[in-house]
DRENDO-1510 file (C-alpha; in Angstrom, 1 decimal, always signed):
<recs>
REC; n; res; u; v; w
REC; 1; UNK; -17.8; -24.6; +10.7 .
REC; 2; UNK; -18.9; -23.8; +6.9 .
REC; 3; UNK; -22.3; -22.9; +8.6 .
REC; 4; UNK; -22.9; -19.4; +10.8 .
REC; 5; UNK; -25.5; -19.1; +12.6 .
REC; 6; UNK; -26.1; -15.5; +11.4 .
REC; 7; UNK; -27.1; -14.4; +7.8 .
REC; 8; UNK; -28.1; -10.8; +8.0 .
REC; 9; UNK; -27.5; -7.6; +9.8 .
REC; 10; UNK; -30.2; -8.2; +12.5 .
REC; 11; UNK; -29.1; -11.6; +12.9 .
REC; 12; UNK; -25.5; -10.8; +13.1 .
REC; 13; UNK; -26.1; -8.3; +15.6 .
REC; 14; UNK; -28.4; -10.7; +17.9 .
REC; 15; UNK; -25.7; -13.0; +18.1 .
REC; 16; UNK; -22.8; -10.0; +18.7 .
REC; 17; UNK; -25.6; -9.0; +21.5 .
REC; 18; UNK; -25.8; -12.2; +22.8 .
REC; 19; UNK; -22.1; -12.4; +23.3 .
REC; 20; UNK; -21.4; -9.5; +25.0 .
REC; 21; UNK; -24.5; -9.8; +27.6 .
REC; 22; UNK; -23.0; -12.4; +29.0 .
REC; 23; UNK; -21.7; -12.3; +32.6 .
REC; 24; UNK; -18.9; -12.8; +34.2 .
REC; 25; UNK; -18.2; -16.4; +35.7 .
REC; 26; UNK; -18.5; -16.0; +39.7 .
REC; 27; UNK; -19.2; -12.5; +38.6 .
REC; 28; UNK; -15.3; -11.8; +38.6 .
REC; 29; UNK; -14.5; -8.8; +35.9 .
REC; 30; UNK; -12.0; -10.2; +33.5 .
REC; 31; UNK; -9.1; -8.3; +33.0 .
REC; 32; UNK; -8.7; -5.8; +30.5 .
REC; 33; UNK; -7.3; -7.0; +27.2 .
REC; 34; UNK; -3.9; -6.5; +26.2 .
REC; 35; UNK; -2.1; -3.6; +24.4 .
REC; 36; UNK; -0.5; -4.0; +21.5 .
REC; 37; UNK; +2.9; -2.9; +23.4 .
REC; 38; UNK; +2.5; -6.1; +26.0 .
REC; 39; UNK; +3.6; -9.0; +24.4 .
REC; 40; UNK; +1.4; -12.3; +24.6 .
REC; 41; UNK; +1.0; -13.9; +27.5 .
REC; 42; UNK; +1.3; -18.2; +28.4 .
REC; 43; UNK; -2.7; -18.4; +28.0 .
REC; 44; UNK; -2.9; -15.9; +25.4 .
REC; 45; UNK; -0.6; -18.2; +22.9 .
REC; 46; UNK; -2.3; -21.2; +24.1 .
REC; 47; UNK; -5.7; -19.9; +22.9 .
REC; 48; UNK; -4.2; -18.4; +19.9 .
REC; 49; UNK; -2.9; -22.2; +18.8 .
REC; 50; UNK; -6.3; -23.4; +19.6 .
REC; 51; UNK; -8.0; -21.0; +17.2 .
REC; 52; UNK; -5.1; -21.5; +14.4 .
REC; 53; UNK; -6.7; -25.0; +15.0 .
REC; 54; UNK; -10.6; -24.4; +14.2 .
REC; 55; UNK; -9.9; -22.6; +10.9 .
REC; 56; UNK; -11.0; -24.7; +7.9 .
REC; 57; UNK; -7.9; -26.0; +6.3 .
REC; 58; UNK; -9.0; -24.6; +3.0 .
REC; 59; UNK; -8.4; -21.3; +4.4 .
REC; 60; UNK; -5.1; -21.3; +6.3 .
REC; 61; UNK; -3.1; -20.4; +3.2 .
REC; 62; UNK; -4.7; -17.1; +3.9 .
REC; 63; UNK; -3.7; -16.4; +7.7 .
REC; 64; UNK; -1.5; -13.2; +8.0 .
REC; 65; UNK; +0.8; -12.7; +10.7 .
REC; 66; UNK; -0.3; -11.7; +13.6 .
REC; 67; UNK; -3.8; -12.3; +12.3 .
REC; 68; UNK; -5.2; -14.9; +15.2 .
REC; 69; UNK; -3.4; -13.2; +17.8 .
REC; 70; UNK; -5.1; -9.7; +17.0 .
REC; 71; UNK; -8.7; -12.2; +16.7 .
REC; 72; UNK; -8.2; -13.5; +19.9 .
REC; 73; UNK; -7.0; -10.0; +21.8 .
REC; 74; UNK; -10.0; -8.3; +20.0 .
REC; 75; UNK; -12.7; -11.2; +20.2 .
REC; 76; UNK; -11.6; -13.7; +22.8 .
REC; 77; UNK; -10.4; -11.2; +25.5 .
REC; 78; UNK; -12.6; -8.6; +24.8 .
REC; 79; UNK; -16.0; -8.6; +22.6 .
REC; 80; UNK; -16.5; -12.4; +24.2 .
REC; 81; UNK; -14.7; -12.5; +26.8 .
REC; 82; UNK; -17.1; -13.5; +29.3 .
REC; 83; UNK; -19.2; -16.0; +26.7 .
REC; 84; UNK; -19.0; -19.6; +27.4 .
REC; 85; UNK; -18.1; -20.5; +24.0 .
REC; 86; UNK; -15.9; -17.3; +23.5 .
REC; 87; UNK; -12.9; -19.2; +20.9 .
REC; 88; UNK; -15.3; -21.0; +18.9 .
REC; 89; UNK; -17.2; -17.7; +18.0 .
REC; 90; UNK; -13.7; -15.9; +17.7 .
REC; 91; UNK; -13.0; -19.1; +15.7 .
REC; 92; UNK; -16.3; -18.0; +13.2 .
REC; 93; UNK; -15.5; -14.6; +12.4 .
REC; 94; UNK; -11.9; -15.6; +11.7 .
REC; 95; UNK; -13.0; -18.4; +9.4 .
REC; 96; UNK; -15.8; -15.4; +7.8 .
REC; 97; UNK; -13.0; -13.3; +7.4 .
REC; 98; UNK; -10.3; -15.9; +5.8 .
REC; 99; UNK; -13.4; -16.5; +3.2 .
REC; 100; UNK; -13.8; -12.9; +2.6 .
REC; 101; UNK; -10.2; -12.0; +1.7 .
REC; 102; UNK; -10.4; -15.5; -0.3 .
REC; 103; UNK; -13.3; -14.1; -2.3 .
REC; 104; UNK; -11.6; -10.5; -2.8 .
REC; 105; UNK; -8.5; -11.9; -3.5 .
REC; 106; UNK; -6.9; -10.1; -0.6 .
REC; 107; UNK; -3.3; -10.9; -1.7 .
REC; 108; UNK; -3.5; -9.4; -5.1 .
REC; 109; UNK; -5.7; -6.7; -4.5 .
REC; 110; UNK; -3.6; -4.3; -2.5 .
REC; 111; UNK; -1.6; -3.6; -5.2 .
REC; 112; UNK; -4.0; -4.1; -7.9 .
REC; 113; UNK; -5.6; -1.0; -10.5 .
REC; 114; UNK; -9.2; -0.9; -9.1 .
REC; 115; UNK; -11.8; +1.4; -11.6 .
REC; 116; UNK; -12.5; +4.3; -10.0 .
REC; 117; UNK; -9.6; +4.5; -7.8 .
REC; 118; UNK; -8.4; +8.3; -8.9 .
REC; 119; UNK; -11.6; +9.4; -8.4 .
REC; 120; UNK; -11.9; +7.9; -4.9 .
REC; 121; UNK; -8.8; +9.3; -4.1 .
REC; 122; UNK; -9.6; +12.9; -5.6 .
REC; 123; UNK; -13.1; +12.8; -3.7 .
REC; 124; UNK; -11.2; +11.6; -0.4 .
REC; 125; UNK; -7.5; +11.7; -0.2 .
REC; 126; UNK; -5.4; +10.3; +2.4 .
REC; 127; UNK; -1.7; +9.3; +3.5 .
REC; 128; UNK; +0.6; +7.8; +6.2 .
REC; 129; UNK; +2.5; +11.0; +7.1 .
REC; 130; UNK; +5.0; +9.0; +9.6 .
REC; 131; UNK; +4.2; +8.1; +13.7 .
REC; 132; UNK; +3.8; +8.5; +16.7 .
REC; 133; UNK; +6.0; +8.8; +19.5 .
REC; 134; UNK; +5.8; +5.3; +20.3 .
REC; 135; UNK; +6.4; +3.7; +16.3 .
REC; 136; UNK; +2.4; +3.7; +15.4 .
REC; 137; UNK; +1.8; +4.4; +12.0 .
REC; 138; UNK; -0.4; +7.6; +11.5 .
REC; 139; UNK; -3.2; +7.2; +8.9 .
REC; 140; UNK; -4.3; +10.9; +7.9 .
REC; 141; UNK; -8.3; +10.9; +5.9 .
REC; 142; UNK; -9.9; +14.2; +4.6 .
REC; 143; UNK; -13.4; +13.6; +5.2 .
REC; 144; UNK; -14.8; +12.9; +1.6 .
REC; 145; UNK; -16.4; +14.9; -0.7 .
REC; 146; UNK; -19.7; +12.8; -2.5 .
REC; 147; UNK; -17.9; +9.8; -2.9 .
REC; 148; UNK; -21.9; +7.9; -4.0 .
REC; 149; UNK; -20.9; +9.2; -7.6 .
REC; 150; UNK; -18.9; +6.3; -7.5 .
REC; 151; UNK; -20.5; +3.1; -8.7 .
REC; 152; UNK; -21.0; +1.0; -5.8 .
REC; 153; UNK; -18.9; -2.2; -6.2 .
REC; 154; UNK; -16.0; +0.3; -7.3 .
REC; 155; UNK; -16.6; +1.9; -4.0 .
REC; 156; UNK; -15.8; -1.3; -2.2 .
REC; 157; UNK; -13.0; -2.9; -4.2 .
REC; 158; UNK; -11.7; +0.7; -3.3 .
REC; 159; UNK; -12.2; +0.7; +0.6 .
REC; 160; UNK; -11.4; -2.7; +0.9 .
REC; 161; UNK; -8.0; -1.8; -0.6 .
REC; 162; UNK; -7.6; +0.9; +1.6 .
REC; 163; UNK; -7.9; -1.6; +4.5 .
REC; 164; UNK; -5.8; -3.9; +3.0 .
REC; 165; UNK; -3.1; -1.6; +2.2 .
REC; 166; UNK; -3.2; -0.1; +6.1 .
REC; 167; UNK; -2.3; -3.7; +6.7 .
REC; 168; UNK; +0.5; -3.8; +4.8 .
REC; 169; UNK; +1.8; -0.3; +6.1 .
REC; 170; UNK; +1.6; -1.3; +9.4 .
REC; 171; UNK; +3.7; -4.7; +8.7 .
REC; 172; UNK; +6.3; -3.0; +6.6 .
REC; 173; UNK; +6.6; -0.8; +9.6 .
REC; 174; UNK; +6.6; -3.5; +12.0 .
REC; 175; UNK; +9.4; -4.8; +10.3 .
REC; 176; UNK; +11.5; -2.1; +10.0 .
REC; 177; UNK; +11.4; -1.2; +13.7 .
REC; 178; UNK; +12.5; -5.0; +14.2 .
REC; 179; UNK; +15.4; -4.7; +12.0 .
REC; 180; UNK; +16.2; -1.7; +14.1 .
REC; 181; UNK; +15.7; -3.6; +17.4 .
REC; 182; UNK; +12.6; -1.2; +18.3 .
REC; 183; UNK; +9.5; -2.6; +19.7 .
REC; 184; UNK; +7.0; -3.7; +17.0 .
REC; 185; UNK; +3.3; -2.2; +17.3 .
REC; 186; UNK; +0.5; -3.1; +15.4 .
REC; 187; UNK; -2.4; -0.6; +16.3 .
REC; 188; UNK; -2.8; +2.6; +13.8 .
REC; 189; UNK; -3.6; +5.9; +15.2 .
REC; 190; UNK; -6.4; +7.5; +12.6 .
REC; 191; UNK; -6.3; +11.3; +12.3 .
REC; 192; UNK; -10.0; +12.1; +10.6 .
REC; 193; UNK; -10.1; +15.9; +9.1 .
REC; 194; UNK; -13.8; +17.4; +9.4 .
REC; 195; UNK; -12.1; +20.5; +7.7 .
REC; 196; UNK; -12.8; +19.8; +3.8 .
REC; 197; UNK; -15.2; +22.6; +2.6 .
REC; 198; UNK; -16.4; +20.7; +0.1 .
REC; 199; UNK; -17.2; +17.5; +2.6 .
REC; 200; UNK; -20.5; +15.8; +2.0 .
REC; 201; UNK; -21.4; +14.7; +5.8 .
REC; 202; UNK; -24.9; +13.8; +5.6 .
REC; 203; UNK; -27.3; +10.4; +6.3 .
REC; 204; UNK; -27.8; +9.4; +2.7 .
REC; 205; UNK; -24.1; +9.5; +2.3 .
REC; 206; UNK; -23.4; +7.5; +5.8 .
REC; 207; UNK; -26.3; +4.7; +4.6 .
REC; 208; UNK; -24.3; +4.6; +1.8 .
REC; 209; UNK; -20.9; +4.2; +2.9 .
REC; 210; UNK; -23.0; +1.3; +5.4 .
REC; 211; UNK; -23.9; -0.2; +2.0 .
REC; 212; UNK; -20.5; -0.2; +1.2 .
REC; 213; UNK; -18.4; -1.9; +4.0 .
REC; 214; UNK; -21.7; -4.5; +5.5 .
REC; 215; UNK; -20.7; -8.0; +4.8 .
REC; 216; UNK; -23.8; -10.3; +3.1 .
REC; 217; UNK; -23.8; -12.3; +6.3 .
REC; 218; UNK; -24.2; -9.0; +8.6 .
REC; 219; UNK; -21.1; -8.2; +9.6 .
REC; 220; UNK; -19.4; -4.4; +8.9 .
REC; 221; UNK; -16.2; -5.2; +7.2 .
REC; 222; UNK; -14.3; -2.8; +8.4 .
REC; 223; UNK; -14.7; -3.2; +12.2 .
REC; 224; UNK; -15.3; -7.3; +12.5 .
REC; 225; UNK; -12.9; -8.5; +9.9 .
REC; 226; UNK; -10.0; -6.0; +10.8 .
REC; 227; UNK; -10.0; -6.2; +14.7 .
REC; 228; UNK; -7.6; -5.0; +17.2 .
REC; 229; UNK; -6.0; -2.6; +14.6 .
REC; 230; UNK; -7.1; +1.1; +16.2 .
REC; 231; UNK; -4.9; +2.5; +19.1 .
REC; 232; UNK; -6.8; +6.0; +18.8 .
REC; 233; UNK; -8.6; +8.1; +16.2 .
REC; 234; UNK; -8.1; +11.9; +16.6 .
REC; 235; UNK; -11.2; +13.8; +14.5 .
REC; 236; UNK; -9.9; +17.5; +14.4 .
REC; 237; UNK; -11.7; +20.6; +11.8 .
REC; 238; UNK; -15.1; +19.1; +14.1 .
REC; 239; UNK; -17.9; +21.7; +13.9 .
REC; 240; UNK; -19.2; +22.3; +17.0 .
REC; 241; UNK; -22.7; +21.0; +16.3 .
REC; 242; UNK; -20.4; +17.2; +15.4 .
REC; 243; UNK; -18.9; +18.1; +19.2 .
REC; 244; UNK; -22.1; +18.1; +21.5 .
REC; 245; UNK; -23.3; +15.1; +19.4 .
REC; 246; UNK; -20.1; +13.5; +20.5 .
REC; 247; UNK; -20.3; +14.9; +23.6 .
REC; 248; UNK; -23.6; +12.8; +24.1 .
REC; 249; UNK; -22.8; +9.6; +22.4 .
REC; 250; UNK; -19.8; +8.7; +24.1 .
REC; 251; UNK; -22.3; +8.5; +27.3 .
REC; 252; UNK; -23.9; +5.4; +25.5 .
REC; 253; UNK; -20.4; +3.6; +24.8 .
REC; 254; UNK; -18.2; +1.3; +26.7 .
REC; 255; UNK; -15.5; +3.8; +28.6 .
REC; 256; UNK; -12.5; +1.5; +27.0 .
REC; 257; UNK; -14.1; +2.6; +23.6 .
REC; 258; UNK; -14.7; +6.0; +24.3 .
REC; 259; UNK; -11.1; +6.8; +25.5 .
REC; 260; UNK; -10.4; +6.1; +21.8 .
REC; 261; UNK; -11.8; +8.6; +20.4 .
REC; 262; UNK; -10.8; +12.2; +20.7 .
REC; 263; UNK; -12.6; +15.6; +18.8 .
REC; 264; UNK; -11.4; +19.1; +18.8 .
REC; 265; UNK; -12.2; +21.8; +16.4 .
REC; 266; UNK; -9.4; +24.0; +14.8 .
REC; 267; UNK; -7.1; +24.0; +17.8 .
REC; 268; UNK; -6.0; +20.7; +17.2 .
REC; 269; UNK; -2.4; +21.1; +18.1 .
REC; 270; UNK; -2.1; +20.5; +22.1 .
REC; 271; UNK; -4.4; +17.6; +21.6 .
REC; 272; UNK; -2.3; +15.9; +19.0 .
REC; 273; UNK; +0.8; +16.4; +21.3 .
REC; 274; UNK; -1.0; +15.1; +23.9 .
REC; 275; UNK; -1.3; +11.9; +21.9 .
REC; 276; UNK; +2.4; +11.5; +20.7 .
REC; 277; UNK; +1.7; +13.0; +17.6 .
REC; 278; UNK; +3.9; +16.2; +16.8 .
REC; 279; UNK; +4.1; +18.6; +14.4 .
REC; 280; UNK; +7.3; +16.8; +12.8 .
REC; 281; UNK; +5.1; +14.2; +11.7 .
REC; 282; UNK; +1.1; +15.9; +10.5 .
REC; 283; UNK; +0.8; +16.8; +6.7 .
REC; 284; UNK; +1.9; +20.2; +5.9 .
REC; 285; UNK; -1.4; +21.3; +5.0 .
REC; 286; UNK; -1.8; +21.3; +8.7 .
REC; 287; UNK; +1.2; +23.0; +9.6 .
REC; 288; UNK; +3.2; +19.9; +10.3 .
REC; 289; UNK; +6.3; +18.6; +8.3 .
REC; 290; UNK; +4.6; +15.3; +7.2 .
REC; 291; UNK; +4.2; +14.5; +3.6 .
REC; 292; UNK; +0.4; +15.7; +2.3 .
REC; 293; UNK; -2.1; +13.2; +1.3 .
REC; 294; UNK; -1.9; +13.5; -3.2 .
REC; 295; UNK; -3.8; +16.2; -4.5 .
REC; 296; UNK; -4.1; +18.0; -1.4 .
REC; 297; UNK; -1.5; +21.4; -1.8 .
REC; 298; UNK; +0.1; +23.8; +1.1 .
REC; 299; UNK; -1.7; +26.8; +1.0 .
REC; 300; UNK; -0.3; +30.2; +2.6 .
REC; 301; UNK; -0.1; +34.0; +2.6 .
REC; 302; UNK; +3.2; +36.0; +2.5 .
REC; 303; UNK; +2.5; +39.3; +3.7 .
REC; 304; UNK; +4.3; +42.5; +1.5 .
REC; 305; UNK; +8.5; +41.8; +2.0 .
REC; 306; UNK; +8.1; +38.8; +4.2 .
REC; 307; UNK; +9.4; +35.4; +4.1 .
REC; 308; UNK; +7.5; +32.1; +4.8 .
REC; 309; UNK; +9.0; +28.6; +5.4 .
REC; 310; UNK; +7.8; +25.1; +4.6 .
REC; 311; UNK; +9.5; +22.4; +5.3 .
REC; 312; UNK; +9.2; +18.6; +4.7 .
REC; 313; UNK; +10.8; +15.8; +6.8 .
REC; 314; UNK; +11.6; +13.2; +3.3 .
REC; 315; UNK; +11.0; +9.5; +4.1 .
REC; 316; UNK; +14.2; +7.5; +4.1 .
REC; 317; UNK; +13.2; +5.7; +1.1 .
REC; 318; UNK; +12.4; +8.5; -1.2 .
REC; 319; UNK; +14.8; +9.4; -3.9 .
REC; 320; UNK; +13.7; +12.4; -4.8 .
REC; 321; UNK; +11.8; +15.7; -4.3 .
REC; 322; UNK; +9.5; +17.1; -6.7 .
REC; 323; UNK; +7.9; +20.4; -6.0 .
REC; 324; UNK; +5.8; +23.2; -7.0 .
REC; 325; UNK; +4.5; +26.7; -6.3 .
REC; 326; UNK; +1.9; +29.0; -7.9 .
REC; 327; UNK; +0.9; +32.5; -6.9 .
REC; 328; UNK; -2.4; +34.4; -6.8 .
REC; 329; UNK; -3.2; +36.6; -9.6 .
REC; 330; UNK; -1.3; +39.7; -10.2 .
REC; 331; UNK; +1.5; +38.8; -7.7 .
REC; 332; UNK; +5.3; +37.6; -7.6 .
REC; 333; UNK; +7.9; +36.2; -5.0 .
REC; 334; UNK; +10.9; +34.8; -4.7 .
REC; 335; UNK; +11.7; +30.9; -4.3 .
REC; 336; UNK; +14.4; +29.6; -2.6 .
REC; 337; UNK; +14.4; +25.6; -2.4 .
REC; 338; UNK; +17.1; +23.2; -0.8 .
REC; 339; UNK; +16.9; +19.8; -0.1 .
REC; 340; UNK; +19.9; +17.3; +0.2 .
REC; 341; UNK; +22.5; +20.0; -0.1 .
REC; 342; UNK; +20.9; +20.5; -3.4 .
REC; 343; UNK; +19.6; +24.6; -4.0 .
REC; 344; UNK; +17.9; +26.1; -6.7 .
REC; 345; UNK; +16.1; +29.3; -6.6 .
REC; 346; UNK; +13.3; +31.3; -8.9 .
REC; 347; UNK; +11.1; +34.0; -9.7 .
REC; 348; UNK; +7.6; +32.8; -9.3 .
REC; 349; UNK; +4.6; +34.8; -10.5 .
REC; 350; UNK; +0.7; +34.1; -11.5 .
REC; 351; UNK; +1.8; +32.6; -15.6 .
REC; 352; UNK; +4.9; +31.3; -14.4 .
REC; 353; UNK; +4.5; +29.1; -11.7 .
REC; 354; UNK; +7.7; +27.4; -10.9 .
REC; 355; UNK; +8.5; +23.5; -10.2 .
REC; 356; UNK; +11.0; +21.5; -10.0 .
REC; 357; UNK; +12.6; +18.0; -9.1 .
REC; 358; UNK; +15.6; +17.0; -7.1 .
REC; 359; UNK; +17.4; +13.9; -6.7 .
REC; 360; UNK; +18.2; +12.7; -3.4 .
REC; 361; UNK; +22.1; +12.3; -3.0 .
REC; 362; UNK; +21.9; +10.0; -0.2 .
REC; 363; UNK; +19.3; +8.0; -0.3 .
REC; 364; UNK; +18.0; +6.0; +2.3 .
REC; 365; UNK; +18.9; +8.7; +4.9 .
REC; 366; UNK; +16.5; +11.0; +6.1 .
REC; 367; UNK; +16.7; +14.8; +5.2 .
REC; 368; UNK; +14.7; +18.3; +5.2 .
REC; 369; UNK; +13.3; +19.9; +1.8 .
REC; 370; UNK; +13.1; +23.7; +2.9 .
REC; 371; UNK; +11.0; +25.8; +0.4 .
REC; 372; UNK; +11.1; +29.7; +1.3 .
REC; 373; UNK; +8.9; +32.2; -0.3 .
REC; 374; UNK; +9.7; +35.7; +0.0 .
REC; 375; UNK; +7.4; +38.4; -1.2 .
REC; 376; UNK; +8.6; +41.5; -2.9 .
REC; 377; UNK; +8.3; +44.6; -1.0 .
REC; 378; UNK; +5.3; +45.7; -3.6 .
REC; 379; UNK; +3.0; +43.2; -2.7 .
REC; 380; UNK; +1.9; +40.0; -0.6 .
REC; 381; UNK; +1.0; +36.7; -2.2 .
REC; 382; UNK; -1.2; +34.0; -2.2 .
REC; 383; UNK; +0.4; +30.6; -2.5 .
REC; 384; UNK; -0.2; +27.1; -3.3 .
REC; 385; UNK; +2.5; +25.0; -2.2 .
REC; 386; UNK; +3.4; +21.1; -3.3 .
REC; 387; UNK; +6.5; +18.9; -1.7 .
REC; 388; UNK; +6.3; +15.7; -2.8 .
REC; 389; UNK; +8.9; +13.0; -2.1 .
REC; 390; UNK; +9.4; +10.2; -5.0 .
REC; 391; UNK; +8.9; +6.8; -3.5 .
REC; 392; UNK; +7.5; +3.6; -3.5 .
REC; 393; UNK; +3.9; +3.7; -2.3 .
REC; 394; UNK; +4.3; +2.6; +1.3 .
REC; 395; UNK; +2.2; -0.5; +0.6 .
REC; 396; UNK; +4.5; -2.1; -1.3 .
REC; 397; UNK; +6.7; -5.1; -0.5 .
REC; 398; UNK; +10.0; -4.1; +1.3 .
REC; 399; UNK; +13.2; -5.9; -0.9 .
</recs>
């Protein structure tokens, strides 16, 4: 199977076409693939053995687990499921894939120091602020500013770390929720924020980010070597014009697709909800109690002699809380900050900005750093606000 019978993006997508044109045997609709709450059935770990069988044996040291099972639930049972040759193609794209993480060095590069990789994450930040109400880990982007300043293969060594590393957040969770005796999920839910003011939507930077993630043989990347991963991908801050594009698009897709995908505009709330995704868990810079992707700050304004509250719900593993807060010019308030039973309070004003960093007493259990601003009775504020828990990056390998 070292040969494909694909070699570029037109050919790879004849053969995709091919594949999914098929019909039905007898005409009888298969049924829909599995979630990644149902656990595998009989024929579903029979085919998943046969396809651990077809890959190259100078490859297997690079299976992950779960890996042929999410192939053959997102392939087998779904792209193919009504081709005649359905596993051996699965089979392709899973051998394609091995060689690509082979080639990238997939093991080492999640935690590896890629050039460019501040700047990528200055242009574009992002985090895992917690879950959703049924254990799926969120993944939280700001749509990016011009990332195309960034050299090209730096660009890719950094999104194909970013895909790695949501691989390795979701299986640290998994394992987690098995230690606890909760069910284990797999899928992601993406929450994509239109609301940058500085984000550089536009076609040359789309063809670009194309360039990035399109595999030599045809293949994007992203979508055909990672699949099975997405549970739902909320895009909120969406102008309206991005909307009624939507709006017409999702006419042109398959209906299992399309109930993926959800836009709003700046009334995002209710539809989050709707999703199992509360407040508790979104960043704070969207009025949520979730940690905020790096770089990205709380910003708020304290009318004359009120008092505003932020709060942050710390991750079990952090040990500590560092935070700041800086005022708009001419101004002053009053800082009051607790967090594991720890307080500390200041006078802030515009050359003073105050910060600070607290150890967590108990660590491993979850608590609530509470920041309130109060604004003299002279004056309201302008304030920049950072919480930001001290942890290992939640990539890393669990002890």
């Amino acid at each position: 199977m070292s040969a494909y019978p694909f070699s570029d993006v037109a050919s790879f997508k004849a053969w995709q076409e091919e594949a999914s044109k098929a019909k039905a045997p007898n005409g009888v609709k298969p049924a829909p693939p599995p979630s990644d709450s149902d656990a595998p059935s009989a024929e579903e770990q029979a085919m998943t053995a046969e396809l651990e069988s077809l890959i190259r044996p100078e490859l297997k040291d690079g299976l992950r687990d779960g890996m042929a099972t999410r192939f053959v639930r997102g392939y087998a049972l779904r792209s193919y499921v009504n081709a005649p040759d359905r596993l051996e193609r699965t089979a392709m794209m899973l051998n394609l894939t091995l060689e690509w993480r082979k080639e990238v060095d997939a093991a080492n590069l999640v935690l590896k120091e890629v050039p460019s990789r501040a700047e990528w994450d200055q242009l574009g930040p992002q985090c895992f602020p917690g879950a959703d109400a049924d254990g799926r880990v969120l993944y939280y982007m700001l749509f990016p500013e011009d990332l195309t300043k960034i050299p090209l293969e730096d660009a890719k060594q950094c999104h194909f770390q970013d895909m790695l590393r949501l691989e390795e957040v979701k299986a640290n969770a998994s394992k987690v929720r098995a230690a606890q005796g909760l069910p284990v999920r797999h899928h992601h839910v993406l929450i994509l924020d239109l609301g940058n003011p500085n984000n550089a939507m536009s076609r040359s930077l789309l063809n670009w980010f194309k360039e990035v993630i399109t595999h030599p043989k045809g293949p994007s990347i992203t979508q055909h070597f990672f699949p099975d991963m997405l549970e739902r991908a909320v895009i909120i801050n969406a102008p309206f014009y991005v909307r009624a594009l939507w709006s017409v698009a999702k006419l042109f897709m398959e209906a299992v697709t399309a109930e993926k995908y959800q836009i709003t505009g700046g009334s995002y709330e209710s539809t989050l909800e709707g999703v199992g995704v509360s407040r508790s868990v979104l960043p704070m810079a969207l009025g949520g109690n979730g940690v905020n992707a790096p770089g990205v700050e709380t910003t708020l304004k304290v009318s004359k002699g009120s008092t505003e509250i932020v709060m942050l719900n710390v991750p079990a593993a952090a040990t500590g809380v560092s935070w700041s807060v800086k005022m708009s010019k001419g101004t002053q308030c009053g800082v009051h900050f607790e967090c594991s039973g720890i307080v500390e309070g200041q006078s802030v004003d515009t050359e003073t900005p105050c910060t600070g960093n607290m150890p967590i007493a108990d660590a491993g259990a979850t608590c609530t750093a509470t920041l309130e601003i109060k604004a003299s009775a002279s004056g309201g504020c302008n304030v920049s606000i950072g919480i930001v828990p001290t942890m290992p990056a939640p990539w890393a390998p669990l002890p």
